[in-house]
Biopython code that builds the backbone (N, CA, C, O; Angstrom):
import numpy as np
from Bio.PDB.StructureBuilder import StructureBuilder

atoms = [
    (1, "UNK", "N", (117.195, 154.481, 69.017)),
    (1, "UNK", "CA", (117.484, 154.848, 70.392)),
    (1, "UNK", "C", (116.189, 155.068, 71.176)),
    (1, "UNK", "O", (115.115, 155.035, 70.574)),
    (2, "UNK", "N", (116.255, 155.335, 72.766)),
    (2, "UNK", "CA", (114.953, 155.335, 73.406)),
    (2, "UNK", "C", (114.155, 156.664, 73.008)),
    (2, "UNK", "O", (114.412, 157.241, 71.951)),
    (3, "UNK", "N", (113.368, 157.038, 73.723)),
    (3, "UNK", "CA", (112.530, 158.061, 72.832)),
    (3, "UNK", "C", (112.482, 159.395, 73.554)),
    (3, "UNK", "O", (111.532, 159.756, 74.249)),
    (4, "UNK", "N", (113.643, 160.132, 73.320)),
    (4, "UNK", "CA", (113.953, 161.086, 73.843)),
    (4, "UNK", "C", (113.056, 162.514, 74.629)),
    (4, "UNK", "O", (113.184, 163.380, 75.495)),
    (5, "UNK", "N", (112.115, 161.991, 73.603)),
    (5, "UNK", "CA", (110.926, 163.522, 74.350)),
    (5, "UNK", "C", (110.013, 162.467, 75.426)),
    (5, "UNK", "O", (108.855, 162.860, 75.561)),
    (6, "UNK", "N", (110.314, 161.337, 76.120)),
    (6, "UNK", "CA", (109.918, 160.888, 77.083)),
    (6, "UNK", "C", (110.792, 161.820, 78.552)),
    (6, "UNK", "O", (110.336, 161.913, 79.692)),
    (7, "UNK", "N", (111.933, 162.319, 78.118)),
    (7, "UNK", "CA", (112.299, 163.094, 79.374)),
    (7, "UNK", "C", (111.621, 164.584, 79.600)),
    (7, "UNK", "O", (111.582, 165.644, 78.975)),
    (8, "UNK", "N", (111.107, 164.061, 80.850)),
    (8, "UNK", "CA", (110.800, 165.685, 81.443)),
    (8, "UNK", "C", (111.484, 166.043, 82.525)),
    (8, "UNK", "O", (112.085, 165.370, 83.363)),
    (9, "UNK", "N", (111.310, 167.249, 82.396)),
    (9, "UNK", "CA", (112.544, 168.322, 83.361)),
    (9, "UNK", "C", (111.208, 168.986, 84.220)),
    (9, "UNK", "O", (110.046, 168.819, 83.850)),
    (10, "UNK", "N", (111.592, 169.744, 85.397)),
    (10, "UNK", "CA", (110.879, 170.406, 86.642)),
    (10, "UNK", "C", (111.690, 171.537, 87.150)),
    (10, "UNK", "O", (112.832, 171.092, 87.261)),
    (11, "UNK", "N", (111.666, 172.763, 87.509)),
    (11, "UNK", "CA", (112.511, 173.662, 87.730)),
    (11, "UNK", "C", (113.062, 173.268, 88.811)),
    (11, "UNK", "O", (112.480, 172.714, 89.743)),
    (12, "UNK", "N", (114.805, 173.668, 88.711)),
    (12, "UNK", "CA", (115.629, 173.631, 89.696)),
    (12, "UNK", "C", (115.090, 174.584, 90.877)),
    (12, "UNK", "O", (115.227, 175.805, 90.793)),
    (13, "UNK", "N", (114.592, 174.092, 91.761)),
    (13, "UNK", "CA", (114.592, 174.735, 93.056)),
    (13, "UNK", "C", (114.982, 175.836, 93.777)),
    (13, "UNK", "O", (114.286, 176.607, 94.437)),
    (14, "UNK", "N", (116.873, 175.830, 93.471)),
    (14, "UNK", "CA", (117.964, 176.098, 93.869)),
    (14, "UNK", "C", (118.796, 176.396, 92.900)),
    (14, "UNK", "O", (119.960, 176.020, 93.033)),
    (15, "UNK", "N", (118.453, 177.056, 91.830)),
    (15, "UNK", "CA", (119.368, 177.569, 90.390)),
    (15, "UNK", "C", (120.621, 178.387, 91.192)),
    (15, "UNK", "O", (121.695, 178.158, 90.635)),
    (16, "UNK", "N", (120.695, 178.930, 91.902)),
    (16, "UNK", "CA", (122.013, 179.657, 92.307)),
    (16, "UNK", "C", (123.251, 178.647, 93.012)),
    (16, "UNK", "O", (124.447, 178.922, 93.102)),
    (17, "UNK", "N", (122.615, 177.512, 93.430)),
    (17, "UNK", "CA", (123.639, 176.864, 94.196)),
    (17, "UNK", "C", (124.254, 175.913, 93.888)),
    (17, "UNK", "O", (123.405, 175.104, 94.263)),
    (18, "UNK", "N", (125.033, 175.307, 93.512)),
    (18, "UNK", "CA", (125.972, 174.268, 92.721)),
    (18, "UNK", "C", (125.233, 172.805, 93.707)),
    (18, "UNK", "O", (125.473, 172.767, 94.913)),
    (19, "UNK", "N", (124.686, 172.105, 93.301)),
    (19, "UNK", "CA", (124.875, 170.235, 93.934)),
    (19, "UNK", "C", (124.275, 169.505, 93.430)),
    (19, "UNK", "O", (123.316, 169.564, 92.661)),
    (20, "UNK", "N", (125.157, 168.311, 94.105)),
    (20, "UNK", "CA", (124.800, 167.425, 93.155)),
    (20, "UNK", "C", (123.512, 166.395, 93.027)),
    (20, "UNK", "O", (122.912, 166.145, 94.072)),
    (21, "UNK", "N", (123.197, 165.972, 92.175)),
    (21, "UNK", "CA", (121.783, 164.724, 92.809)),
    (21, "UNK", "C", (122.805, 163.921, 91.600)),
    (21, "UNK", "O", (123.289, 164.221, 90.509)),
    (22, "UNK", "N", (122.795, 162.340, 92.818)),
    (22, "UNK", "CA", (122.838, 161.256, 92.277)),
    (22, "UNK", "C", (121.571, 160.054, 92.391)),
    (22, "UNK", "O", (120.900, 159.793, 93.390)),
    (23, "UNK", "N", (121.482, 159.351, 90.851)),
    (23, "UNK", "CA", (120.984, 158.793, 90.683)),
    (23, "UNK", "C", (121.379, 157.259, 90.294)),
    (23, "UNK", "O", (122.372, 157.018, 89.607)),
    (24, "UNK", "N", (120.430, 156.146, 90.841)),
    (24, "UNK", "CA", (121.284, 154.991, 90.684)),
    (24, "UNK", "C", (119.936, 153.997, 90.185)),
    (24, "UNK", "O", (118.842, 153.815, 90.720)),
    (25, "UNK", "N", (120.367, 153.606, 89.279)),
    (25, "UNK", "CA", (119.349, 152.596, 88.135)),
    (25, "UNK", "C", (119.582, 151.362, 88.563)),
    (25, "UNK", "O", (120.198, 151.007, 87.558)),
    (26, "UNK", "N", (119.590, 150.263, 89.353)),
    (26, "UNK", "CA", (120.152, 149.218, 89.225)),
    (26, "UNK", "C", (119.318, 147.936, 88.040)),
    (26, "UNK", "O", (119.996, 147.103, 87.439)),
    (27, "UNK", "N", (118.259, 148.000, 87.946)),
    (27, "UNK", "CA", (117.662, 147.604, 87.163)),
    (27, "UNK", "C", (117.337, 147.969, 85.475)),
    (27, "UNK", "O", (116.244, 147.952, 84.908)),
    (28, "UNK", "N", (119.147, 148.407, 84.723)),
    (28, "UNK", "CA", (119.020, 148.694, 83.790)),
    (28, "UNK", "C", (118.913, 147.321, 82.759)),
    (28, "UNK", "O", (119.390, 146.210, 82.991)),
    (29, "UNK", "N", (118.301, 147.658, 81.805)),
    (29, "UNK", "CA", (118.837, 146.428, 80.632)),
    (29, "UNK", "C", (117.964, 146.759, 79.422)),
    (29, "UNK", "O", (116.832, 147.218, 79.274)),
    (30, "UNK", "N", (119.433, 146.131, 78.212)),
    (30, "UNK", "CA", (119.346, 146.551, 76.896)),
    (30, "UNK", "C", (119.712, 144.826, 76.459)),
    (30, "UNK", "O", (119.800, 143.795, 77.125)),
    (31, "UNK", "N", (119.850, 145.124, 75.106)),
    (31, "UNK", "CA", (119.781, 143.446, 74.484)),
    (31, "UNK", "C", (121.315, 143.509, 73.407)),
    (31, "UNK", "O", (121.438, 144.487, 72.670)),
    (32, "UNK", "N", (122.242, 142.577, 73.408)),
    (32, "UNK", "CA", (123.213, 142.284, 72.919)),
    (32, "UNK", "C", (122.951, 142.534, 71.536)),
    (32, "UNK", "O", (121.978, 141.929, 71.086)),
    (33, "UNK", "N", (123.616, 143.323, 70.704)),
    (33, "UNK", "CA", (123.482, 143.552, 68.880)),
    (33, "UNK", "C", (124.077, 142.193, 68.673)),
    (33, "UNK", "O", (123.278, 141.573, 67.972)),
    (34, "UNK", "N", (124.890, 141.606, 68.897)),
    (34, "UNK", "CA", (125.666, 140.442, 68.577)),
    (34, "UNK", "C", (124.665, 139.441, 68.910)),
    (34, "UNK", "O", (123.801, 139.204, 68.066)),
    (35, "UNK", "N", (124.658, 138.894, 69.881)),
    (35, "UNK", "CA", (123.508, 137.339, 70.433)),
    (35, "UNK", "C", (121.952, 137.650, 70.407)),
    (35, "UNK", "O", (121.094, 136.874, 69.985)),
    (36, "UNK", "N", (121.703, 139.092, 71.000)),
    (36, "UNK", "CA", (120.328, 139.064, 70.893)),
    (36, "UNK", "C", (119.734, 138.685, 72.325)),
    (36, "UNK", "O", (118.528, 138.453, 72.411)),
    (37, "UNK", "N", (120.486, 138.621, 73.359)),
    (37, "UNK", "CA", (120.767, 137.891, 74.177)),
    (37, "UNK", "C", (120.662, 139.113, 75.488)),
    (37, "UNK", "O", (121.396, 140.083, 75.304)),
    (38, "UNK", "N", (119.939, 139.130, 76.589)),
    (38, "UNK", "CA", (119.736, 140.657, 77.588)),
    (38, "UNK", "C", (120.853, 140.909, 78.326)),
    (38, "UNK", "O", (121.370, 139.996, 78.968)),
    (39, "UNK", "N", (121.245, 141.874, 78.329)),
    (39, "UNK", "CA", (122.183, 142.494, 79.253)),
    (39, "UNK", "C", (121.868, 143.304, 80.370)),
    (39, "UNK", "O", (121.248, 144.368, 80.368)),
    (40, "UNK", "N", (122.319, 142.741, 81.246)),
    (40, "UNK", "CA", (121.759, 144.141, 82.556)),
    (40, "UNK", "C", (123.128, 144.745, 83.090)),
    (40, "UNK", "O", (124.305, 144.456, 82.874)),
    (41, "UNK", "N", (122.338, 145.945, 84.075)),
    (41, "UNK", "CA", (123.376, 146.360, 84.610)),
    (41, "UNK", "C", (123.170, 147.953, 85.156)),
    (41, "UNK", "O", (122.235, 148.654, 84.770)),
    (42, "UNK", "N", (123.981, 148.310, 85.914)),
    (42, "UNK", "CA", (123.570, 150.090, 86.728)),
    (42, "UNK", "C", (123.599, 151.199, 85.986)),
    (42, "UNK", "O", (124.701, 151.671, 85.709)),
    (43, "UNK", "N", (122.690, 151.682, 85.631)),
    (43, "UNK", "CA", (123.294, 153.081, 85.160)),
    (43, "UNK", "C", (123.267, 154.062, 86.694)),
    (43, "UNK", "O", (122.503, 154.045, 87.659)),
    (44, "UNK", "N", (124.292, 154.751, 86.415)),
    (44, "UNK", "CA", (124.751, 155.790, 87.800)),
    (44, "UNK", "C", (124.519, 156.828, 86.827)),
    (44, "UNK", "O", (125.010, 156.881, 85.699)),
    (45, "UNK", "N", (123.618, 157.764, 87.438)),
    (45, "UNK", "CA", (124.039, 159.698, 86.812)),
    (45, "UNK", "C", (124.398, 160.199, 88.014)),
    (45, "UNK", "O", (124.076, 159.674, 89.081)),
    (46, "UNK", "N", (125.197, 161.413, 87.884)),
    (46, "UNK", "CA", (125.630, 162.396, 88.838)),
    (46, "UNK", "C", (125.076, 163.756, 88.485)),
    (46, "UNK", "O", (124.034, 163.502, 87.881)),
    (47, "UNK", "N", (125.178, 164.644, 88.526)),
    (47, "UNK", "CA", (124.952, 165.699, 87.526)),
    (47, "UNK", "C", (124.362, 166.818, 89.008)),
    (47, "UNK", "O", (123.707, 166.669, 90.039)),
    (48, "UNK", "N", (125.240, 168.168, 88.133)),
    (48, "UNK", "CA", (124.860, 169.660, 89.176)),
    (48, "UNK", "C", (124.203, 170.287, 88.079)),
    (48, "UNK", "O", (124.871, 170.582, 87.088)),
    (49, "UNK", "N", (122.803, 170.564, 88.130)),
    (49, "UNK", "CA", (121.490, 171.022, 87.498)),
    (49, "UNK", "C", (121.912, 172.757, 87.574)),
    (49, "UNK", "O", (122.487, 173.489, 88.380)),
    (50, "UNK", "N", (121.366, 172.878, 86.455)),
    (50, "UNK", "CA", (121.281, 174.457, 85.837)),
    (50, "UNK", "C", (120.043, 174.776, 86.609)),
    (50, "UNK", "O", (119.742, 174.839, 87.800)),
    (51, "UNK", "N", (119.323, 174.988, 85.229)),
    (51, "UNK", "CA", (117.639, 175.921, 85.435)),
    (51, "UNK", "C", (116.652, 174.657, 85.471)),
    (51, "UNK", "O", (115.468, 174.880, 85.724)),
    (52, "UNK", "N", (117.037, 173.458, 85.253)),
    (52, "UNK", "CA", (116.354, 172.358, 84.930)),
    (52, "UNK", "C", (116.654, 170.779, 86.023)),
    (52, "UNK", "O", (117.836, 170.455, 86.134)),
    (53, "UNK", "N", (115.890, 170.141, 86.554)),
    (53, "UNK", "CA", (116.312, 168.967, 86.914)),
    (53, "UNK", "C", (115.025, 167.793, 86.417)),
    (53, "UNK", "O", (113.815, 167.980, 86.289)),
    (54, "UNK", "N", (115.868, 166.529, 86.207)),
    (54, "UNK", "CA", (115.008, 165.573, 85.574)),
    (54, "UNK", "C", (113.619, 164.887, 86.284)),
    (54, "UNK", "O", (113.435, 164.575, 87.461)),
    (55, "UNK", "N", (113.196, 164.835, 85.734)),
    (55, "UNK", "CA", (112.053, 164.359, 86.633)),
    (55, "UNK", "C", (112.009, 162.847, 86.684)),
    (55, "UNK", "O", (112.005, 162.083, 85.718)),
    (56, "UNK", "N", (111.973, 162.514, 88.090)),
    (56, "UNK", "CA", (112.176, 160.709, 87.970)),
    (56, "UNK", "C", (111.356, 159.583, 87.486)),
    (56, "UNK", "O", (111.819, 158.449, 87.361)),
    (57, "UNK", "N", (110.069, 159.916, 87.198)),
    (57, "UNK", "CA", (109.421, 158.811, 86.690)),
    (57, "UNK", "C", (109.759, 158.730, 85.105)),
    (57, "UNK", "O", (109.680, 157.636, 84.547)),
    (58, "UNK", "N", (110.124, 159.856, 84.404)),
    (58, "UNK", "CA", (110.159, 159.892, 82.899)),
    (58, "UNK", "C", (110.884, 159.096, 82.950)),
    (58, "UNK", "O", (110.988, 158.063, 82.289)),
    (59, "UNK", "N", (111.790, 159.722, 84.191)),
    (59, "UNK", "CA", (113.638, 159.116, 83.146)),
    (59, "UNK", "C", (113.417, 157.301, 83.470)),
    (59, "UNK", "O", (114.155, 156.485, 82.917)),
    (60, "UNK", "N", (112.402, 156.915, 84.346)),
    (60, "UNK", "CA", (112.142, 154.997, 84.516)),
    (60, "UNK", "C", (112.195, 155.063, 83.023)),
    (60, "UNK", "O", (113.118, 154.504, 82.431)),
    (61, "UNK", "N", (111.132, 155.801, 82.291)),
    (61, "UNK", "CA", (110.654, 155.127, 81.073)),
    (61, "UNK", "C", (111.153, 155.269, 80.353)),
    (61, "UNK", "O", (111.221, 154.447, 79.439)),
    (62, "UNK", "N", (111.671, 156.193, 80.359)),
    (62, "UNK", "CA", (112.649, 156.293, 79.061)),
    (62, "UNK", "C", (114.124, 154.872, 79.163)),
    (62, "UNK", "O", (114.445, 154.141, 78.227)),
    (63, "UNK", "N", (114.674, 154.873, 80.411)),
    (63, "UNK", "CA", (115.386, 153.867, 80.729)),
    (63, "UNK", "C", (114.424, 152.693, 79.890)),
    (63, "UNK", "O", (114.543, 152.210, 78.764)),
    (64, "UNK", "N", (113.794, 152.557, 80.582)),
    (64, "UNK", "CA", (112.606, 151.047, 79.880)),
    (64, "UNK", "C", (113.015, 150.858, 78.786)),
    (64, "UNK", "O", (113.593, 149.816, 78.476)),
    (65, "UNK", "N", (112.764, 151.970, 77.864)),
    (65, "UNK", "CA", (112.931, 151.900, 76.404)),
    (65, "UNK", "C", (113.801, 151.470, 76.083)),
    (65, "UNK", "O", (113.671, 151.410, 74.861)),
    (66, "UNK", "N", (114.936, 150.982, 76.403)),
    (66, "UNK", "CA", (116.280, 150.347, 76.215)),
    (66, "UNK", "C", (115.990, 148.563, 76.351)),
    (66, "UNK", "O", (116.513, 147.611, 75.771)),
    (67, "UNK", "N", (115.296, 148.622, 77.023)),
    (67, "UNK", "CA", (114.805, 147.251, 77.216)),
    (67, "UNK", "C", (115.161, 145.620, 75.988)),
    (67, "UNK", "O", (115.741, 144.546, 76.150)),
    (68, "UNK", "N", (114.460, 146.255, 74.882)),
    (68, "UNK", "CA", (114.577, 145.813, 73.658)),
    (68, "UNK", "C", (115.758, 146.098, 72.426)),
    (68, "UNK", "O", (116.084, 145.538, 71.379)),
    (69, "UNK", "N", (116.103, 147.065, 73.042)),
    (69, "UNK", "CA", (117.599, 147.233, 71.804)),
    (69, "UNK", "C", (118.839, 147.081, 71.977)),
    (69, "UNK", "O", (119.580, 147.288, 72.938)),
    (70, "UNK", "N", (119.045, 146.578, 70.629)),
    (70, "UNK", "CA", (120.652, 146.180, 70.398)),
    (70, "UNK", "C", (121.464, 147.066, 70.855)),
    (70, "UNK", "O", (121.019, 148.179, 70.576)),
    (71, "UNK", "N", (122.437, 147.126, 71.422)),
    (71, "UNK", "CA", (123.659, 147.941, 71.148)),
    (71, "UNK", "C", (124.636, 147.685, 72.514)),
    (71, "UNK", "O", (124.541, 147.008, 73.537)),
    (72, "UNK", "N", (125.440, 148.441, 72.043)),
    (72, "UNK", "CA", (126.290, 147.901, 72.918)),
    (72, "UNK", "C", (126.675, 148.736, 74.010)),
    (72, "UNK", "O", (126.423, 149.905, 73.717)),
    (73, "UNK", "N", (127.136, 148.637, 75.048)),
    (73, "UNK", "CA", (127.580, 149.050, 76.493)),
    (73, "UNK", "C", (128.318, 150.304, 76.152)),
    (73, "UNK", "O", (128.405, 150.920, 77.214)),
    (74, "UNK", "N", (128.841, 150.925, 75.286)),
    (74, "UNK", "CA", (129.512, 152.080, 75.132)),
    (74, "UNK", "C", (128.551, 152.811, 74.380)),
    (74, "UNK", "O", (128.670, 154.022, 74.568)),
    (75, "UNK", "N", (127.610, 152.488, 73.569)),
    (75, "UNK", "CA", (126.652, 153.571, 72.896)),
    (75, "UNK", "C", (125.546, 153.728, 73.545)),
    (75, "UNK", "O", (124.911, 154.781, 73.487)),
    (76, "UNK", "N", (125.159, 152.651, 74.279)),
    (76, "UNK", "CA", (124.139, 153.110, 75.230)),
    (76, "UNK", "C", (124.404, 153.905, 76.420)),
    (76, "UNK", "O", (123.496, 154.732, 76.340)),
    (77, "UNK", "N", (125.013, 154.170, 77.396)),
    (77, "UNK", "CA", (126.217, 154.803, 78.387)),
    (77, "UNK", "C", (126.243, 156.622, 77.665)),
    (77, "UNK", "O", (125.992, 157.675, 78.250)),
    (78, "UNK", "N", (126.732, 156.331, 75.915)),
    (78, "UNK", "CA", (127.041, 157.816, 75.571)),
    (78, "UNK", "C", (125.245, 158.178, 75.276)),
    (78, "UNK", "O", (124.795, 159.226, 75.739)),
    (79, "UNK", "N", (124.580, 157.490, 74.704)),
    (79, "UNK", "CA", (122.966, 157.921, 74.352)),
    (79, "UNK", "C", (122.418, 158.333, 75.735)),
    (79, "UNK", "O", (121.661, 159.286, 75.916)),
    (80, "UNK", "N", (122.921, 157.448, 76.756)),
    (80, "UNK", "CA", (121.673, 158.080, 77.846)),
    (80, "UNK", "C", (122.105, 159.858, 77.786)),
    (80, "UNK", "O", (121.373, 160.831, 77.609)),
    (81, "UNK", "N", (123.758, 159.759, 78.039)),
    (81, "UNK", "CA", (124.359, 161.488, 78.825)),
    (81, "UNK", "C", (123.615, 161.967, 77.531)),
    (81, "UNK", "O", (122.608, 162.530, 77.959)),
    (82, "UNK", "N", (123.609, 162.016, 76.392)),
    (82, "UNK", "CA", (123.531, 163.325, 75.408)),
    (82, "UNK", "C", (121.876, 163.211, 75.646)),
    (82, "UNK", "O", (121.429, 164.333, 75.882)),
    (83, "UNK", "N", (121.061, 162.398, 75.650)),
    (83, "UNK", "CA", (119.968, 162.690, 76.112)),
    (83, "UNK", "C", (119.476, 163.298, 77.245)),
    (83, "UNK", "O", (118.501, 164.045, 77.325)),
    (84, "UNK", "N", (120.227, 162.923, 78.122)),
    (84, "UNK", "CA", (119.799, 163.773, 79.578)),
    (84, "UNK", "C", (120.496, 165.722, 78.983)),
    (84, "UNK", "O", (119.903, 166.800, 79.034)),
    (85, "UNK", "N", (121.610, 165.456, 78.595)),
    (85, "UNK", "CA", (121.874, 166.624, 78.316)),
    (85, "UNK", "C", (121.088, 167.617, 77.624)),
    (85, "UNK", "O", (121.101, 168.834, 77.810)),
    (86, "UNK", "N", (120.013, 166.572, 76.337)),
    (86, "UNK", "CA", (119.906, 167.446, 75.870)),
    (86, "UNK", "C", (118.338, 168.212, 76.266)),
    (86, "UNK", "O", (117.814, 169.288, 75.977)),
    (87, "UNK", "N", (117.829, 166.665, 77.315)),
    (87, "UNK", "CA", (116.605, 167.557, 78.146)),
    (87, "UNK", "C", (116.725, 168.576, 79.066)),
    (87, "UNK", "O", (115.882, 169.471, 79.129)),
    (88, "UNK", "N", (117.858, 168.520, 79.909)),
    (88, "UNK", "CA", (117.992, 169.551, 81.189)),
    (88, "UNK", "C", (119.116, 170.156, 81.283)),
    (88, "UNK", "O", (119.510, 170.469, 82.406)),
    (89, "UNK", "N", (120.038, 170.519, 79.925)),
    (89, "UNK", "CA", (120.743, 171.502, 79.878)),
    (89, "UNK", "C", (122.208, 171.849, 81.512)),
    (89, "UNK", "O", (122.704, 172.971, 81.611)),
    (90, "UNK", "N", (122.527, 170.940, 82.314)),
    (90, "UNK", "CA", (123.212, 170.622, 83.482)),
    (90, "UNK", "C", (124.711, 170.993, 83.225)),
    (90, "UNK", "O", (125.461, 170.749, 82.280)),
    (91, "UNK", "N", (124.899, 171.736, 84.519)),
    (91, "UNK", "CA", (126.450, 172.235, 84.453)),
    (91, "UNK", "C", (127.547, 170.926, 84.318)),
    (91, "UNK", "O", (128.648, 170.731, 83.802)),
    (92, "UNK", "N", (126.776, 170.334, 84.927)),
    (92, "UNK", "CA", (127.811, 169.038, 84.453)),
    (92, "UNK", "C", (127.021, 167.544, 85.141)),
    (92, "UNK", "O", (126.264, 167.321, 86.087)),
    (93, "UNK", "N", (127.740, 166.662, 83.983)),
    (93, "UNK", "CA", (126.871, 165.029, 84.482)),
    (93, "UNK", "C", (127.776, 164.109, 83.775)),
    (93, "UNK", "O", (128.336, 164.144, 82.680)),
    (94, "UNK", "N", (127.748, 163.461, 84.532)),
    (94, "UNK", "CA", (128.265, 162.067, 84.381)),
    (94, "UNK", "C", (127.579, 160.712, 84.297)),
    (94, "UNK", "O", (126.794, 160.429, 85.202)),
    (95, "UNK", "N", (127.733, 160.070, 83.568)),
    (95, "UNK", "CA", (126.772, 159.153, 83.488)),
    (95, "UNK", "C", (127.746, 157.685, 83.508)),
    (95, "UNK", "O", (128.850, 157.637, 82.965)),
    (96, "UNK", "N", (127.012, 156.325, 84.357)),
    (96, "UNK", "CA", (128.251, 155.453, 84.489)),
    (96, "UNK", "C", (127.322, 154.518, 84.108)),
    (96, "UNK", "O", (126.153, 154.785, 84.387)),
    (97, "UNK", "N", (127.611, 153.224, 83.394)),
    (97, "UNK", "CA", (127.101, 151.787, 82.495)),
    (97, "UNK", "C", (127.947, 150.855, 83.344)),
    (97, "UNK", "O", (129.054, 150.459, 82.977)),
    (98, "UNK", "N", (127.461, 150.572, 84.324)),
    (98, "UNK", "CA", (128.275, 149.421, 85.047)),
    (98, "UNK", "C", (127.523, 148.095, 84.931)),
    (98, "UNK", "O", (126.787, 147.852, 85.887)),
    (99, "UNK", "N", (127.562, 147.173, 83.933)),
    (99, "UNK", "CA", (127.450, 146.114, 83.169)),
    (99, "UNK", "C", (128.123, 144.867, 84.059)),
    (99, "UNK", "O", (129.284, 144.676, 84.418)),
    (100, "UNK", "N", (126.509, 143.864, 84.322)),
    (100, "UNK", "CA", (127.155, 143.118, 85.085)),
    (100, "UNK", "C", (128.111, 141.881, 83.922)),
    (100, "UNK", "O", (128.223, 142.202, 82.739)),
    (101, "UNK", "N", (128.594, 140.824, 84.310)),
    (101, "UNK", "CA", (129.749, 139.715, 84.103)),
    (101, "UNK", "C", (128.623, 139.012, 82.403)),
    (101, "UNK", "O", (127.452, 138.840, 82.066)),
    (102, "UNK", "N", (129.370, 138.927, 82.118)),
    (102, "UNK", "CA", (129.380, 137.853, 80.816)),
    (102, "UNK", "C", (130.537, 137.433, 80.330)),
    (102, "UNK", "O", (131.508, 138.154, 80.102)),
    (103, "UNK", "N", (130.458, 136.168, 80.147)),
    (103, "UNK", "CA", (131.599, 135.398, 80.493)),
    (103, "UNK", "C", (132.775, 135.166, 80.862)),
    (103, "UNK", "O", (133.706, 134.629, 80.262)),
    (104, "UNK", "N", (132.641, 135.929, 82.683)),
    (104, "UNK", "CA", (133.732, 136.577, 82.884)),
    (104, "UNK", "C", (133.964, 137.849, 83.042)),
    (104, "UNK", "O", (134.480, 138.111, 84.128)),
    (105, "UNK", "N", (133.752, 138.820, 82.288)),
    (105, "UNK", "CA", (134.073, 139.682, 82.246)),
    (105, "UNK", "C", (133.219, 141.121, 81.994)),
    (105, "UNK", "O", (132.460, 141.358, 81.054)),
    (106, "UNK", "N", (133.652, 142.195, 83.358)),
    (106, "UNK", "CA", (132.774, 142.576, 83.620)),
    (106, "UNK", "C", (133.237, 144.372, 82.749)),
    (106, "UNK", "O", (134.345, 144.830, 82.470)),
    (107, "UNK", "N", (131.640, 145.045, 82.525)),
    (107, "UNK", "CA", (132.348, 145.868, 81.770)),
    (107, "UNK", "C", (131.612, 147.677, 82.597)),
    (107, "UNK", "O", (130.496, 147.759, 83.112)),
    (108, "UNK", "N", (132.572, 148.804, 82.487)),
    (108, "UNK", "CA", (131.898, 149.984, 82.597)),
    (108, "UNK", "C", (132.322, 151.091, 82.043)),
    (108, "UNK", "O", (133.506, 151.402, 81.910)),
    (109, "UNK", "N", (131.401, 151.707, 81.709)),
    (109, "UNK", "CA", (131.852, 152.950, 80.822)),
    (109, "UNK", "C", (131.233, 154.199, 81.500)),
    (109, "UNK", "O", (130.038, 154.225, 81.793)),
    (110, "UNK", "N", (132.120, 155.290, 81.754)),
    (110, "UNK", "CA", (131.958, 156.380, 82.019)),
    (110, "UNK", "C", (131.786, 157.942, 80.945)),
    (110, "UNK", "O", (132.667, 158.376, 80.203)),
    (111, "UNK", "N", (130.966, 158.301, 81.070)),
    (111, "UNK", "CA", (130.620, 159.477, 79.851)),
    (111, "UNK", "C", (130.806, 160.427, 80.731)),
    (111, "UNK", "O", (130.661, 160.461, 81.953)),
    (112, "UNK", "N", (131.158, 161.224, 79.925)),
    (112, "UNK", "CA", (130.878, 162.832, 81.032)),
    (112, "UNK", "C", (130.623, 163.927, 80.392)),
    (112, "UNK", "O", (130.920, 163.977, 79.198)),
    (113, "UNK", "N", (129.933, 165.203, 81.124)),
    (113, "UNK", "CA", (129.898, 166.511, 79.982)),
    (113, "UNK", "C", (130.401, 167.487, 80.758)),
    (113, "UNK", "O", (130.405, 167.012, 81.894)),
    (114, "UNK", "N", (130.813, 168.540, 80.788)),
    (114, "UNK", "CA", (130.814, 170.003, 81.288)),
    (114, "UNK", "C", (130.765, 171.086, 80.536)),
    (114, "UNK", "O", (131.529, 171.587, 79.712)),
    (115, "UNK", "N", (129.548, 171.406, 81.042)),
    (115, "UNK", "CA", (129.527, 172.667, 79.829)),
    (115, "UNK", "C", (130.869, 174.014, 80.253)),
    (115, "UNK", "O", (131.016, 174.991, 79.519)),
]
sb = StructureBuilder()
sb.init_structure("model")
sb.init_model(0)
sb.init_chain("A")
sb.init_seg("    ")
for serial, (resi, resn, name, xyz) in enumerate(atoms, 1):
    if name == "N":
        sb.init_residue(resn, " ", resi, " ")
    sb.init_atom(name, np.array(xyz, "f"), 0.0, 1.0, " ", f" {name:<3s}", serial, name[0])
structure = sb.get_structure()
């Protein structure tokens, strides 16, 4: 999986107040376990930050790191949330794998947490 202590966190600003920051990847991509073959596609996070919010250049690289590995559209989708989760600790996040068309058919997976 990508390399998890690439995420860094920055103090929430605003720890008392519930909102949300969305984030939108459009330039995600990982590589087919089956063909070997690149897959792209959006990762969306949502997420209302605790004591912690992500810091945006990590999370490019750590995204990057996906670049080269196998797997598939539902384990990558659940690896990003438990990773973000497990850097910035967030009242709640959602994370969305919206996978563009291969042959036909287009795919997305939604993860979610609430603590």
């Amino acid at each position: 999986m990508a390399e998890t202590a690439a995420l860094e966190t920055f103090p929430n600003p605003r720890p008392e107040r519930d909102y949300e920051i969305a984030i939108d990847c459009p330039e995600f991509t990982s590589m087919c376990p089956k063909t070997g073959l690149p897959d792209f596609g959006t990762i969306r996070i949502r997420y209302v930050p605790d004591a912690q919010c992500v810091e945006l250049k990590s999370l490019k690289y750590y995204l990057l790191a996906y670049r080269n590995q196998g797997l598939f559209y539902e384990s990558a989708t659940n690896q990003i949330l438990d990773d973000l989760v497990a850097a910035c600790r967030p009242r709640r996040m959602t994370v969305v794998g919206d996978f563009t068309a291969r042959g036909g058919i287009t795919t997305k997976v939604t993860a979610d947490y609430t603590r």
